[in-house]
N, C-alpha and C positions, 0 to 999 in steps of 0.2 A: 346606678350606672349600668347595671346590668337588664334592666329596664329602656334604656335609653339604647342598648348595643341590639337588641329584640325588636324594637322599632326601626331602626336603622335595616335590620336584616329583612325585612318586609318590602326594602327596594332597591334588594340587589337582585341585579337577574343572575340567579344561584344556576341557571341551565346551562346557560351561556360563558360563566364562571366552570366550569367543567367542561365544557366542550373544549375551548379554547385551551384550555391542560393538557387536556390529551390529545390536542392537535401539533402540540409543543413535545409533548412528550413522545407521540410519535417520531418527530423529526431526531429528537433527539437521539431514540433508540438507534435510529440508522445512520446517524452525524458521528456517535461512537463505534459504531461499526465502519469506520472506515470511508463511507463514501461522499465523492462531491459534492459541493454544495445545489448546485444544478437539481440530483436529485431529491436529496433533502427539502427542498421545497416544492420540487413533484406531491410528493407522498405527503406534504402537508396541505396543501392544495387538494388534495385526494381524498383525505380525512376530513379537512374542513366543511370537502361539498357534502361529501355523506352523512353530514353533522346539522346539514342548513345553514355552512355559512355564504356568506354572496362573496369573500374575499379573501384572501390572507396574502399581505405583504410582511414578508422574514428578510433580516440580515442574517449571515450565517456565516460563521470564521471557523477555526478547526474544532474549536469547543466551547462556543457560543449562540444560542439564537437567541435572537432577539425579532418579536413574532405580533403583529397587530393581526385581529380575526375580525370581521366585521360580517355583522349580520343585521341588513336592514341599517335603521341611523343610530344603532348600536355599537360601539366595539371595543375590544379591551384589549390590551398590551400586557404581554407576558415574556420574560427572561430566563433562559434557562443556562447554567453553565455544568459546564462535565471534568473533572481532574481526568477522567480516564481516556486516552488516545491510544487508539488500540486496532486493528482489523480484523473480520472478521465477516469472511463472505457467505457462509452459513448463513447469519442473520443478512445479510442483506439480500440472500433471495429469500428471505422469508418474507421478511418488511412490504419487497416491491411486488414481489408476486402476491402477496395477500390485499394491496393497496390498489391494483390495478383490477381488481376483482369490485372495489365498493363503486358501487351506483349513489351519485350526487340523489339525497333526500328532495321529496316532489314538492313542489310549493307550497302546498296544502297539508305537508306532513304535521300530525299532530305530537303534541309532547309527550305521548307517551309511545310513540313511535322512535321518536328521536332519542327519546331514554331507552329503550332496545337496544339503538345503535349505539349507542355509548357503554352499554353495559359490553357489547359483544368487542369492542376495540380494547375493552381495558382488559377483558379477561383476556385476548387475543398479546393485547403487551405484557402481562404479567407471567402468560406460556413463553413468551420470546424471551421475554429478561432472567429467566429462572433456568433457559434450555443451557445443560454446558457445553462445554467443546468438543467436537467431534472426537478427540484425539489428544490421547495420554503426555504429558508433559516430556518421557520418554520417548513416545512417539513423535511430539514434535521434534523432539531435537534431533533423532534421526533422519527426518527431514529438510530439517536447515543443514547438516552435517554430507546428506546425496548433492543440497543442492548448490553447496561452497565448493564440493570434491569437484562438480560438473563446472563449474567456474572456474576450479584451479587448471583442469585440462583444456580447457578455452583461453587461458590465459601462458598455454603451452606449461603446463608442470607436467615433470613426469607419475611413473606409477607410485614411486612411494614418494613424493612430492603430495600426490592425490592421497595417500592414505592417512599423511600426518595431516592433512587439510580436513580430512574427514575426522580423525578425532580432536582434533583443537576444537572446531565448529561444534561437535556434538557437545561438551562439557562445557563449551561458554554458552551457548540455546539453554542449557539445562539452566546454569544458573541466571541467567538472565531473566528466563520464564520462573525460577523460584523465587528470585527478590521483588519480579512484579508482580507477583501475588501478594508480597508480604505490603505491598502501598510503597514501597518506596521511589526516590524521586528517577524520572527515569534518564537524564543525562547521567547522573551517578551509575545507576543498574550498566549502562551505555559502554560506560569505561571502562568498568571491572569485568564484565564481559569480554569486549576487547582485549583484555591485560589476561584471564584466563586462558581464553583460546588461541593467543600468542604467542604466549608460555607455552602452552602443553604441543603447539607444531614444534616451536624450535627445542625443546626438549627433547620428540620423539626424533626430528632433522637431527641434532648433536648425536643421542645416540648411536644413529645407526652409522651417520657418520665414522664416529667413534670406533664402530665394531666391521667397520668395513665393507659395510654393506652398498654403501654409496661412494664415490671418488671426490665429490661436489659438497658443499653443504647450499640447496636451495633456500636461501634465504629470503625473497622474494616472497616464498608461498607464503610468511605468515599474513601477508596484504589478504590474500584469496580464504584463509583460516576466519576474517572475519567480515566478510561479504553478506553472512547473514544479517548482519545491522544495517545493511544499506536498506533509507527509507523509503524504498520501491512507491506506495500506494501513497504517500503524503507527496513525492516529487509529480507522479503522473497526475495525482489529480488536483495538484496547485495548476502546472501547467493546461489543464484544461482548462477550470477555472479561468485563470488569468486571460484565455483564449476567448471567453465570454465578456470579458471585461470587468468581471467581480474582483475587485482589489480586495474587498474585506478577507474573502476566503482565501482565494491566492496568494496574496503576500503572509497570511500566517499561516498557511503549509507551507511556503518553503522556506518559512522564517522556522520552522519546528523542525524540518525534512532538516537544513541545514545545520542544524543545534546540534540534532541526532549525529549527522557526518563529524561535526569537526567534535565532540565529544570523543567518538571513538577513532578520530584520527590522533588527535592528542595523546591518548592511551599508548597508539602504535607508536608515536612518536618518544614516548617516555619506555616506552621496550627498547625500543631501537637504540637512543640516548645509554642505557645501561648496558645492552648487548653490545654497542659497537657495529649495528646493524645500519645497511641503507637498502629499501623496497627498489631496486632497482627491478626493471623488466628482464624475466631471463631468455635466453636465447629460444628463438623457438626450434619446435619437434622436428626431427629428421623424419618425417612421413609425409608422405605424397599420395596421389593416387583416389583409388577406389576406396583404401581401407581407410583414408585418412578423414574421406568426405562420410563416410560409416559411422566413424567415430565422432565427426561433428555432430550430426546426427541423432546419434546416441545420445552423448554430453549438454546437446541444448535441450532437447524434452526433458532429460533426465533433471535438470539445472531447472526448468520453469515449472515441473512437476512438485519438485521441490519445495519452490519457492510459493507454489498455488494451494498444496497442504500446509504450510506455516501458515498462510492467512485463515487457514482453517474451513478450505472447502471441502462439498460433498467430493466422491471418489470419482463420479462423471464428469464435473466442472474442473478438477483437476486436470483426469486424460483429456480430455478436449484443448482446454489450453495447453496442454505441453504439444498436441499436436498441433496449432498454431503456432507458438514459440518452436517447435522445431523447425517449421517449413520457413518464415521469416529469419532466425537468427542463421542458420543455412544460408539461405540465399545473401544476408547481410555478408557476412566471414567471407563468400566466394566472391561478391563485388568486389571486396576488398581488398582481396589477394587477387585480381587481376585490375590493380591498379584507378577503384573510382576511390575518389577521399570520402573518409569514412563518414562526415555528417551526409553527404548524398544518396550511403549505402543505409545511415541508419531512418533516413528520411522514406527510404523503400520500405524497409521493413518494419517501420510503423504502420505504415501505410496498407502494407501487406495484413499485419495485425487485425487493425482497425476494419477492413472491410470484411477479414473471416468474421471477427465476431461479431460485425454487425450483421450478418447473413443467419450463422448458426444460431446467436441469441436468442434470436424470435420465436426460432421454430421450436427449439427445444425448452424455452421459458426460462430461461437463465440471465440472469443480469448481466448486460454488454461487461462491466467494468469488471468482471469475475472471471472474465475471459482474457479482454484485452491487457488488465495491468500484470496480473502474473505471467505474460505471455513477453513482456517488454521488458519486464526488470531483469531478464536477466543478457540484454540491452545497455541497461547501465553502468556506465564504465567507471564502476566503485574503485578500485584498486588505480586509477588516475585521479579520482578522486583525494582519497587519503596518501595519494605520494605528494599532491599539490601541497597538501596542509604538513605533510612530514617536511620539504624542502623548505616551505614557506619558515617552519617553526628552526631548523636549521641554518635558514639568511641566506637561500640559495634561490634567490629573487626569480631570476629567468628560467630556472624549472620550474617553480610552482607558478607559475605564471602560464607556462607551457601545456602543463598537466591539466592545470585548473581550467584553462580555458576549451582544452580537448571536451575535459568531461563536459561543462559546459556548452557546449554547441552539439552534443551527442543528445545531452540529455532535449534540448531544443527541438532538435530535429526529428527525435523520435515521438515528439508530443504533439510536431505539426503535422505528422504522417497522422496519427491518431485522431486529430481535430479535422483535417481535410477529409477523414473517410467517414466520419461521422458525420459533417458536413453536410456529404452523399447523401447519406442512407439514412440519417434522421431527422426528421422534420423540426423547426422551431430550435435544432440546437444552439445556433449561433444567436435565436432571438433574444430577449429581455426574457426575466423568468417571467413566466407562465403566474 
């Protein structure tokens, strides 16, 4: 038998059988990191030429490819699936900027040329897969905890409305990043998350409450407590997706994007259920003026800066988009308040988005989507979101209907501002992949 398996191995083309791995495996690495499917098969396309191959057609869903390589009248089909869904823009400028660097193998390349290249992409993946995160699990969660507080004053909380938002946020990040280290499932992680950071607002709200420090108890804020779970990067880049016409991808990010929401809506909903609580919108800020547009200002860079270190970017990919997300979410909030409806106002400041960082990307070699989606989620009108699915789960038909459909037309709008300026400014996006 083992004789017979030695023979057989004699006409497999063993080169080809490894290229094609790590042409998969490439994609792979950067289909876990978070990004669209669009570029996922960029960067296998990118690998394959630098490999000799003449083709690669990939299907690609949130954590699947499935990848034919063709070289000459050869070609093999390879599948790969990932449990892990996760972001992380770190790796993904690593991936595209190291990918847009390989030069397509020369016709004439010999085999043991093309074994160079091979050797250099696997050590090059085995660097990337092994790098960790920028930033202390402590650290993130004081970053989900700026960028929930900067959510809650956008969503008109006051100062200690903002504080207890900021410690609820910080202990449910914490745990949430400890249990998705330990593998577990993450609609579970999703909920208990939720239910921590819930608790610990309305705990620190009762308090102070309690002790007089407040005349109100905001109960509202805990919606804004857990704004860190909103699926920012899976909702923007379904919607692009789906703007190319890829259903495979599309439909399962926002079939995951939406799992993620209504998990941790349910959470709020079963607090709320036991506290006697309802996410109602609270009255907005007595501030006007100069200082009021200051502190919008402030609250949206501070909210996407936030939200741009959780997915785990460098410390310049950060400020840059928070300086996007400020100039956009600014300008959105002031549409607003002088009377355009809001999907017109969020349909600008995607748009807005979309065109800085198609301009700044290039020049400074930063990946557009590292830019533009932390610059938009905090855009997202989570907290309309998880009141639709709290009314819905209560039988309060015509508010979650109300809610749900805001969020949705918001979230629409701000994907077709994003697609229209890419549109612009990148060649082939609206084509068939590449």
């Amino acid at each position: 038998m083992a004789e017979i398996f030695v023979s057989e191995s004699k006409f497999e083309p063993v080169e080809m059988i490894r290229a094609s791995r790590l042409v998969v495996r490439m994609g792979r690495a950067l289909l876990t990191a978070g990004s669209g499917s669009y570029r996922v098969k960029t960067v296998m396309q990118q690998a394959g030429a630098a490999l000799g191959m003449t083709s690669i057609h990939a299907q690609v869903t949130i954590n699947e490819i499935t990848a034919t390589c063709h070289r000459g009248a050869i070609y093999r089909t390879e599948v790969a699936q990932s449990s892990t869904i996760g972001v992380n823009s770190d790796r993904i400028g690593l991936i595209q900027n190291y990918c847009e660097e390989l030069e397509p193998a020369p016709e004439n390349a010999s085999a043991a040329e093309i074994g160079a290249r091979m050797d250099e992409l696997e050590a090059f993946l085995d660097e990337v897969e092994a790098r960790p995160h920028l930033y202390h699990d402590i650290a993130n969660s004081l970053f989900a905890a700026v960028a929930c507080a900067a959510f809650a004053f956008l969503n008109d909380g006051g100062i200690f409305e903002i504080l207890a938002v900021f410690c609820g946020a910080a202990l449910g990040q914490y745990v949430r990043r400890l249990m998705l280290h330990r593998g577990l499932n993450q609609l579970a992680v999703t909920m208990i998350a939720a239910a921590v950071a819930s608790f610990l607002y309305l705990a620190i709200a009762n308090g102070l409450y309690s002790a007089g420090v407040v005349e109100t108890l905001h109960e509202s804020g805990y919606v804004s407590a857990v704004l860190f779970l909103v699926p920012g990067f899976p909702l923007i880049t379904a919607a692009l997706d789906l703007s190319r016409l890829d259903f495979s991808a599309g439909m399962s990010r926002l079939s995951y994007a939406l799992m993620i929401m209504i998990s941790a809506a349910l959470s709020l909903w079963a607090v709320s259920a036991v506290l006697g609580l309802e996410p109602s919108p609270p009255e907005p800020l007595d501030l006007n003026g100069a200082l009021f547009l200051t502190l919008r200002l402030v609250a949206s860079a501070l909210g996407v800066w936030g939200f741009a270190m959780i997915f785990n970017s460098p410390w310049k990919v950060a400020l840059i988009a928070a300086g996007i997300g400020m100039i956009a979410n600014t300008a959105r909030l002031v549409f607003v308040d002088q009377g355009m409806f809001v999907q017109g106002a969020a349909f600008i400041a995607g748009l807005i988005v979309g065109v800085l960082s198609n301009l700044i990307a290039p020049r400074l070699n930063i990946p557009r989507i590292t830019l533009s989606v932390p610059a938009v989620v905090i855009m997202i009108p989570g907290a309309a979101g998880y009141r639709s699915i709290f009314y819905l789960n209560a039988g309060d038909t015509l508010q979650a209907l109300t809610y749900g459909f805001n969020a949705i037309f918001v979230v629409i709008a701000v994907a077709v501002g994003l697609t229209f300026a890419r549109s612009l400014t990148e060649q082939h996006w609206l084509d068939g992949a590449k």
